[in-house]
N, C-alpha and C positions, 0 to 999 in steps of 0.2 A: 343568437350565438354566431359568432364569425370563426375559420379557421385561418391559421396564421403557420406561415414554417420558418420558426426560429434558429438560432444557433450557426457555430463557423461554417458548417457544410449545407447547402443546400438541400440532400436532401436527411435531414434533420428533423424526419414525423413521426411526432412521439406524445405520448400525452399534455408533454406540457408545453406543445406546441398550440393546444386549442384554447382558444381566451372567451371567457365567455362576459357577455355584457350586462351589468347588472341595471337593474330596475328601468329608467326609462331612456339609455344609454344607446339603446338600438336605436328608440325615435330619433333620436337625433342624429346619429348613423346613416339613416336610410328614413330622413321623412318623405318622400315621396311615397313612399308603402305603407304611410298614414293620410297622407294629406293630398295622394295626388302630385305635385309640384310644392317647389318652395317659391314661386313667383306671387303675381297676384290673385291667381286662384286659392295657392293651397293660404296664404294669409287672410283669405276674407273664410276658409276654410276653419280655421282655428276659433276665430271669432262666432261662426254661426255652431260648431259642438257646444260652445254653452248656452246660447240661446237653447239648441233642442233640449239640453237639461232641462230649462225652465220649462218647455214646450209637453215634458213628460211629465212633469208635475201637475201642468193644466192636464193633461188627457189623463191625469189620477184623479181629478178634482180637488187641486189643493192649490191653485194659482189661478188670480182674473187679471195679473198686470206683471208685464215684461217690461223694462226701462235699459235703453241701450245708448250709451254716452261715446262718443268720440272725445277723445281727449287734442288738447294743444300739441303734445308731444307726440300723436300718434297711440298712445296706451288706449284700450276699452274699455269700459264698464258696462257690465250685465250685472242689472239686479231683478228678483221676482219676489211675491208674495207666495211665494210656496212654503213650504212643510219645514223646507231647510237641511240641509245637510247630515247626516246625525254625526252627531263628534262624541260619542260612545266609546269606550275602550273595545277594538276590534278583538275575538274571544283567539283568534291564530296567531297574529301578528302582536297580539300587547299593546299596539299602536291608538292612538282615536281613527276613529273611521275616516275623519274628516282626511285625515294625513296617509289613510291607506287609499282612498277613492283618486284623487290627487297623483300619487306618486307611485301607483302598481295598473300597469296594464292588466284589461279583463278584471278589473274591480269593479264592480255595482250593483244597484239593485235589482237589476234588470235581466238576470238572469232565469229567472222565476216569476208566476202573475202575483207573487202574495203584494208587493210592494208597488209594482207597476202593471196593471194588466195589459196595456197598451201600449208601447211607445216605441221611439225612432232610433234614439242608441242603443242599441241593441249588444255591440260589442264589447261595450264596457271601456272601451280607448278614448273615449272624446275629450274628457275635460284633463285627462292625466296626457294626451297626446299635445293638449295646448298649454299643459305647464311645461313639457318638457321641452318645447316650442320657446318658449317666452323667455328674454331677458328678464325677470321678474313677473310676480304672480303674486298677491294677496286675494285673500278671500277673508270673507266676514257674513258666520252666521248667527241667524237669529232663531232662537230653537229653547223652548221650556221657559221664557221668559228671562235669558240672559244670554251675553253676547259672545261669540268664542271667535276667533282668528288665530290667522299663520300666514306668513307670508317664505315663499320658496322663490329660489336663484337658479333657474335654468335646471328646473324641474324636483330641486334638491332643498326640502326645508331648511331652512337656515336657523332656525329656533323652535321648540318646542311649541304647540298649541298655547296659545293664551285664553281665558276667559275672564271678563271684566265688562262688567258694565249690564244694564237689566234696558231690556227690550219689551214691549207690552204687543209687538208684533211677530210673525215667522216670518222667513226668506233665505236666500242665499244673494250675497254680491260681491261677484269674483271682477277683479278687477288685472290684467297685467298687460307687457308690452312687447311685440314680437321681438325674436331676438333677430339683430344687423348680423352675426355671424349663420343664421341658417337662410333669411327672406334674402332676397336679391329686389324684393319690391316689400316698401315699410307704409306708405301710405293708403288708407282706408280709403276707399270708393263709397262717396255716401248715395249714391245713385244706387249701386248694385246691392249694399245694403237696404237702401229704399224698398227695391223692388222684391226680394227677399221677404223682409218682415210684412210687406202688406200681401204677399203670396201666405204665408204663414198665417195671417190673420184672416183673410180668407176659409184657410183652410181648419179654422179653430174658431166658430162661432162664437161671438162673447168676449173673445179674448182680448185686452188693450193692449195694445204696445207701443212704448214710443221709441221716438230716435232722434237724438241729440247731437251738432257737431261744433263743441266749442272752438273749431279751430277758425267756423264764419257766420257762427249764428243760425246756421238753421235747425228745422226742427219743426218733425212730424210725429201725424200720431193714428193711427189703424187701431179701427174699430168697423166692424163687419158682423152685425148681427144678423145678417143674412146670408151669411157663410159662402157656399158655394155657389147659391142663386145671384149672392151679388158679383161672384168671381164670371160668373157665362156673362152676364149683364154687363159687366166693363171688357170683357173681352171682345163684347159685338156691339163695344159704343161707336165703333170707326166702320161700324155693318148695318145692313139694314134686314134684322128680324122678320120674317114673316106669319109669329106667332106672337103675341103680348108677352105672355110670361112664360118664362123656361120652363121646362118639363120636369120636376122634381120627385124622388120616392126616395127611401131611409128603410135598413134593416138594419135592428141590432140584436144580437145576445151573449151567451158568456164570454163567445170567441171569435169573432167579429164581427164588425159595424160595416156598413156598405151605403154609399151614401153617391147617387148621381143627381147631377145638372144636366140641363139638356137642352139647346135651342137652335133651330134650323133661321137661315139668312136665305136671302136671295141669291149669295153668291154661289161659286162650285168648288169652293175649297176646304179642307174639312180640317177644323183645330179640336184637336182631343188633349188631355191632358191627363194623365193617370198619377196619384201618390196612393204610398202606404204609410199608415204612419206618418202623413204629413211630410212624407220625402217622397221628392219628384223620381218618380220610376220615367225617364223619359225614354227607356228602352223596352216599356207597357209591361208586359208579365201574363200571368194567369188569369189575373182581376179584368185587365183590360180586353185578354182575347175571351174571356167569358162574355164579357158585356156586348162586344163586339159581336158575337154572334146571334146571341139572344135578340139583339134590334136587327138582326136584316130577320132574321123568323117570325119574330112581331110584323114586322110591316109584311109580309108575304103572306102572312095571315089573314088579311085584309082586302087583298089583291082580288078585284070582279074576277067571276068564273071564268067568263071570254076573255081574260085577258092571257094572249099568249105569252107576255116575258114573264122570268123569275126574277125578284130583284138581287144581286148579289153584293157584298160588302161597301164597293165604289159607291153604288148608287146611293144608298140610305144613309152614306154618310157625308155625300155633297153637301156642301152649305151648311153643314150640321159643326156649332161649338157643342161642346161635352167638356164633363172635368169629373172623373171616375175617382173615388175615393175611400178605401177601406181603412179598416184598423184590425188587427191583427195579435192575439196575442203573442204566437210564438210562428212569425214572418220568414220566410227564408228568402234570404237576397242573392245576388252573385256577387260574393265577394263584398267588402268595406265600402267599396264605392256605392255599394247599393242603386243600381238605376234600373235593374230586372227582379219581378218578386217569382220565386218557381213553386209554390205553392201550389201543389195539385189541384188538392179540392177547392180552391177557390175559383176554378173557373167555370165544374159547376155549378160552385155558389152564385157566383156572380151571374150565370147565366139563366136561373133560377130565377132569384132575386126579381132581375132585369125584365125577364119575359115576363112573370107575375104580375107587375105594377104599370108595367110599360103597357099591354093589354089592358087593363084595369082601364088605363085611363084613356085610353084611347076611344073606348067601347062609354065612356063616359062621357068624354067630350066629342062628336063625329062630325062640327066644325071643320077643328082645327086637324082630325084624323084625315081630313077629306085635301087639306090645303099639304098638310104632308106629302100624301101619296101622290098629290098630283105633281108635289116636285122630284119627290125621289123615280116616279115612272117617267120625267121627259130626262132624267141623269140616266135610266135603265136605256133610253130610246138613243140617247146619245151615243152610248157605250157599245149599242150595236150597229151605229151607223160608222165609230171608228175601230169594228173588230178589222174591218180587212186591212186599213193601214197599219193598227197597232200587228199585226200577223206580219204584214210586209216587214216591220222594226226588227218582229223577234228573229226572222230569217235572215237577216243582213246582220246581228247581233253573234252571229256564229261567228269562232274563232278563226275560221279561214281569213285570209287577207284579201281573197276576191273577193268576199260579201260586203267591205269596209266602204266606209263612205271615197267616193274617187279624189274628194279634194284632201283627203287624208294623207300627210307624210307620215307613214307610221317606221317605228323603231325597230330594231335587230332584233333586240333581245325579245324572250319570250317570256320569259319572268316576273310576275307582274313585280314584284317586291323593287327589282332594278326598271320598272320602265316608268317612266315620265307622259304625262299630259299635255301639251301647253293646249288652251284656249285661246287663241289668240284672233284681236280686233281687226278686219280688215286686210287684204290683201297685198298691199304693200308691205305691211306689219306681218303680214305671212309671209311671204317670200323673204325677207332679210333676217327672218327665225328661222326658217329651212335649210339658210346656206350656213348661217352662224351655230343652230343647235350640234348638239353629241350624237349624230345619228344614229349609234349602238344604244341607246338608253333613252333619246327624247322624240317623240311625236308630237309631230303641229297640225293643229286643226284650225284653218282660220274662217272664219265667219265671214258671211258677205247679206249683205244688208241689214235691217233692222232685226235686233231679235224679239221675237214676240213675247208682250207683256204677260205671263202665267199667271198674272194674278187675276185678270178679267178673262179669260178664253178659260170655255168647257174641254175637256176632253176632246174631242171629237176633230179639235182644231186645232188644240196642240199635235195630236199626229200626224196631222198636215203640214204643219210647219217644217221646211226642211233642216233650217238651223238648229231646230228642236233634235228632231230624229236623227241630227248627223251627230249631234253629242252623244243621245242615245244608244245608238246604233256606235260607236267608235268606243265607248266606255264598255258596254255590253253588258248591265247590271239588272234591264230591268228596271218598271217604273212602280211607284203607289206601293201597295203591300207585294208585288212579285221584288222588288229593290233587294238585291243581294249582294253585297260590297263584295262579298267573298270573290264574286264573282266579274271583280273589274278587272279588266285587262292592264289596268294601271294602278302603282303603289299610290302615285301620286297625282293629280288631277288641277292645273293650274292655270286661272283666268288672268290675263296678262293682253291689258287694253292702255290708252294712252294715259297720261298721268293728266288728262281736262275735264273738264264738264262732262264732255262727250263719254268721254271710255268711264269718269265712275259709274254713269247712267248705267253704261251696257255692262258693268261690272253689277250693279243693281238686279237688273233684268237678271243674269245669269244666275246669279247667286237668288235671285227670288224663285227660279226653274227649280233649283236643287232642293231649296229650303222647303218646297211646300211638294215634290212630288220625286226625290230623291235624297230624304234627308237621314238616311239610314249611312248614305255617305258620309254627311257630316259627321255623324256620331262615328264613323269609323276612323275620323282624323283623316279622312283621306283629299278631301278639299281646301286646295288655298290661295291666295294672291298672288301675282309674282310683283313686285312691284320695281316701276322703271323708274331712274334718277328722273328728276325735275331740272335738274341745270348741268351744264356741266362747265367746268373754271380751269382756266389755262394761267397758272403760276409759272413765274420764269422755266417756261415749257415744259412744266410738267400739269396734266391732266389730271384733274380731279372728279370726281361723280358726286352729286349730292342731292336727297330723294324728296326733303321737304324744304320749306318756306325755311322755318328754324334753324334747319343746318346750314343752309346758305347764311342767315345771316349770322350763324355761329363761324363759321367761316369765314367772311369776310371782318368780322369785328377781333378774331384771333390774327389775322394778317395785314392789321392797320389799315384798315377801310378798302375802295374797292379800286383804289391808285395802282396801278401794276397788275390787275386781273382783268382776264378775257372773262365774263360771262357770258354763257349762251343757254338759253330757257328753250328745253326740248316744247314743241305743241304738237310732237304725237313720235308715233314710233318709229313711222316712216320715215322719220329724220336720221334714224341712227342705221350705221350701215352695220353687215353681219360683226363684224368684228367689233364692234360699240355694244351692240347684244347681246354679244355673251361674255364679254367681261363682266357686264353689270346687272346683266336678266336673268342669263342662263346659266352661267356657273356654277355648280354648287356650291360651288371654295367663294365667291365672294358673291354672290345675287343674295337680295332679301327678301325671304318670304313671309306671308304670314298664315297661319291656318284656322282657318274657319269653324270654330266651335261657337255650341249654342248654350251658354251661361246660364243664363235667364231666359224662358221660353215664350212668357207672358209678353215682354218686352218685344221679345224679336218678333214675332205675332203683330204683336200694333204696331210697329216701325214697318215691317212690310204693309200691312193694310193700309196705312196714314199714307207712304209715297205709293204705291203701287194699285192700291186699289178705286174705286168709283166714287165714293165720295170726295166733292171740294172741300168743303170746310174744314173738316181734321186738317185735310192736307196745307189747306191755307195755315191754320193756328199755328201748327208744327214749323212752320218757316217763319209765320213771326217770333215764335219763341226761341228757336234757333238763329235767328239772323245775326246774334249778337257775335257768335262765334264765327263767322267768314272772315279769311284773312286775308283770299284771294279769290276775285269772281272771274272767272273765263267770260267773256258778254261778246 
């Protein structure tokens, strides 16, 4: 419902001033409060509510194959072998079900366990959210041995249900195509669907799915009957295990299922992964801090008499992949976006659970219990050997401006919401950001020499690092599970290096700092790129900025080739003086940023481990398989 003040006089508030929005009039109003964004998120958004239909049909047991088609034009098709839709005359509405599921927000089965005991839409908005989405929407079920259809116009049946034609199978196959007047991005990413359904499949033992893209021929197909044992086991193909097979245990009964992976590396960095319901909580929940606690009490359980450390959360989860997964009947999230579960007692179910089998087999196997503790006690040894710098961090981390790192230009304001970040490459590139930045609103912090790889250093060395702790220490958040965005001195936090080889490197390193031991940032939106023009073009004297390859040569091929232009190709920052910097860096009115979210977690996980971590070969594979795309090598 929107309010509205109609009529000659302004203030004219009166009942029939309020308009109210009928059926799914709002989604398209305000889809961001469905979907997130209308870019490319909330469109691969639309598409994945009805895969989760099919997804809850498997977790009823009435679905072993999911089929997901790209079309030419951009349209998708989902079809499954499930139950099917019911297209029943609904007993309220007079309507078939089919047409009331469809076309009324908060319509489903999923309300109650009689129909679904377990599943992921829980809201009842998903599949009526992406007809109201769609430039068109047909659907086609197969249900009692004949076939029923309808097909709706931006959200709106355009004809009555039809039934015709006899079916000797069940399913649903909804088929439609985003609308141009809500997306601002229309094309399908079959990568990010990729990574998606074979997450999904993963996370759904058994289950097939494919994925089809007529628009170039390809086409995949996820099948994982080793569910989450084979999800740890590709997660730690670019790692080197220090136990053969993952650590596995399962509980199930009427009200939920709990099911962990579990396998320690040699390395020191720790990828957990928690869903409910087959949706990535990547903001963990109850499920995950139950688990989490129950394994540092297992292992401390174990810990020789004489041994004087305790081991606490950091340690036991060094090197340790995990992928925690419940099912739930009746889940409580925060909010539609669902990525925190607050389910009380499940943490301690999960804790239960966890400590129960997790002992079990430890006490079973005293191997592989023995190879554990010896690496979670040198992660405990570490962590006392970097208490007194990590202590030095927290005390320079105070809001005073004497405690602040010295090569810090910090901002006026005190606000984080108005203060700015920059991270900035190099000294020369510091100094012509300090004269050029908003002194009231922007802080430069510029780095001087290498910044250390976090994906191979323990603990103990990253607090040593000064370039480390001067981030640390200038942001003031707090690292690992102490990370408190709330608690940044800045709204905003920007890595702003040259546009070469060089600076994406150290844009790598930085952003691999954040991602693996400050990534409560990211999720807060509060991390991004600043990115610097690549050329810049002198047209009958006038100055232009241009950031990639493509727009230069969009530009030159828009001004009859390159007869009458000055180009000049920045090779670093240092080149541009303060006034060239904040035209095109630091301005908020025209600088381009981008900010740092993590989509797909699996992905971003092995793209960090592939360049940043110890093994060659991944690392080699990944560059041949990508070489195809460089359009320009810095050498």
């Amino acid at each position: 419902m929107t309010a509205k003040v109609d009529g000659a006089k302004g203030n004219d508030y009166t009942a029939d001033s309020i308009k109210i929005l009928k059926g799914l009039e709002g989604v398209r109003k305000r889809p961001a409060m469905y979907i997130g964004d209308t870019g490319k998120r909330g469109l691969h958004h639309i598409l994945e509510e009805v895969v989760d239909n099919s997804i809850d049909e498997h977790l009823a047991g009435h679905c072993k194959k999911i089929s997901v088609i790209i079309h030419k034009d951009n349209s998708a098709t989902v079809s499954d072998d499930g139950r099917g839709i019911p297209v029943g005359i609904h007993p309220e509405t007079r309507k078939p079900a089919l047409e009331v599921v469809l076309t009324m927000l908060h319509a489903g089965g999923k309300f109650d366990s009689k129909s679904y005991r377990m599943s992921g839409g829980l809201h009842g908005v998903g599949v009526s959210v992406t007809n109201a989405l769609s430039e068109w929407l047909k659907v086609e079920v197969r249900i009692n041995g004949k076939v029923h259809s309808q097909e709706y116009r931006r959200g709106i049946a355009v004809a009555p249900m039809k039934t015709g034609g006899t079916s000797g199978s069940t399913g649903t196959t909804v088929t439609f195509k985003p609308d141009q007047e809500i997306f601002s991005e229309l094309v399908f990413d079959y990568e990010i669907l990729e990574n998606r359904l074979e997450e999904l499949s993963f996370l759904n033992a058994g289950l097939e799915i494919e994925l089809s893209d007529e628009r170039d021929g390809k086409k995949d197909k996820f099948l994982h009957e080793g569910g989450i044992k084979s999800y740890v086991k590709t997660l730690n193909k670019t790692k080197n295990p220090i136990h053969p097979e993952p650590i596995y245990f399962q509980e199930k009964n009427e009200t939920h299922e709990i099911e962990v992976a579990m396998q320690y590396t040699d390395g020191y960095l720790k990828t957990v992964y928690s869903f409910v319901n087959g949706i990535n909580t990547i903001e963990g929940g109850t499920h995950e801090e139950g688990w989490r606690t129950a394994l540092t009490r297992a292992l401390n359980k174990y810990l020789d008499e004489k041994e004087t450390l305790q081991l606490k959360g950091d340690d036991v989860r060094e090197g340790l992949t995990a992928v925690v997964s419940v099912r739930l009947t009746d889940p409580q999230f925060e909010g539609q976006t669902k990525t925190k579960l607050g389910n009380a007692d499940m943490k301690s179910t999960a804790a239960k659970v966890t400590y129960d089998r997790l002992t079990s087999f430890l006490e079973e196997n005293p191997k592989i219990r023995v190879i554990i503790l010896t690496k979670v006690l040198e992660a405990a040894k570490a962590r006392e050997a970097a208490r007194k710098a990590k202590d030095l961090v927290r005390r320079k981390s105070a809001f005073s401006t004497g405690s602040l790192p010295g090569k810090l230009a910090d901002c006026q304001v005190r606000d984080p919401d108005k203060a700015e970040l920059f991270i900035v490459e190099g000294d020369s590139a510091g100094g012509s950001s300090k004269q050029g930045r908003d002194r009231r609103t922007q802080a430069i912090l510029p780095l001087r020499g290498k910044v250390l790889n976090t994906e191979k250093a323990r603990i103990d060395k990253i607090y040593e690092n000064n370039e480390i702790t001067a981030m640390m220490t200038a942001i003031g958040t707090g690292m690992n599970e102490e990370c408190d965005p709330s608690k940044s001195r800045y709204g905003k936090v920007l890595i702003l290096a040259d546009s070469d080889v060089d600076g994406n490197h150290i844009i790598t390193l930085i952003l691999t700092f954040f991602y693996r031991y400050m990534q409560p940032m990211i999720h807060a939106g509060k991390i991004y790129i600043a990115n610097a023009p690549l050329y810049r073009i002198r047209q009958w004297g006038k100055v232009h900025y241009v950031f990639t390859e493509k727009e230069k040569e969009s530009f030159v091929k828009e001004n009859g080739g390159e007869k009458g232009l000055l180009i000049q190709r920045f090779k670093g920052l240092g080149e541009m003086n303060p006034e060239q910097l904040w035209e095109t860096t630091l301005n908020p009115a025209t600088r381009r940023l981008k900010q740092i979210t993590i989509e797909d977690a699996m992905i971003a996980d092995e793209v960090f481990s592939i360049l940043m971590g110890n093994e060659v070969e991944p690392r080699k594979d990944f560059i041949i398989k990508n070489s195809g795309d460089v359009k320009n090598l810095d050498v």
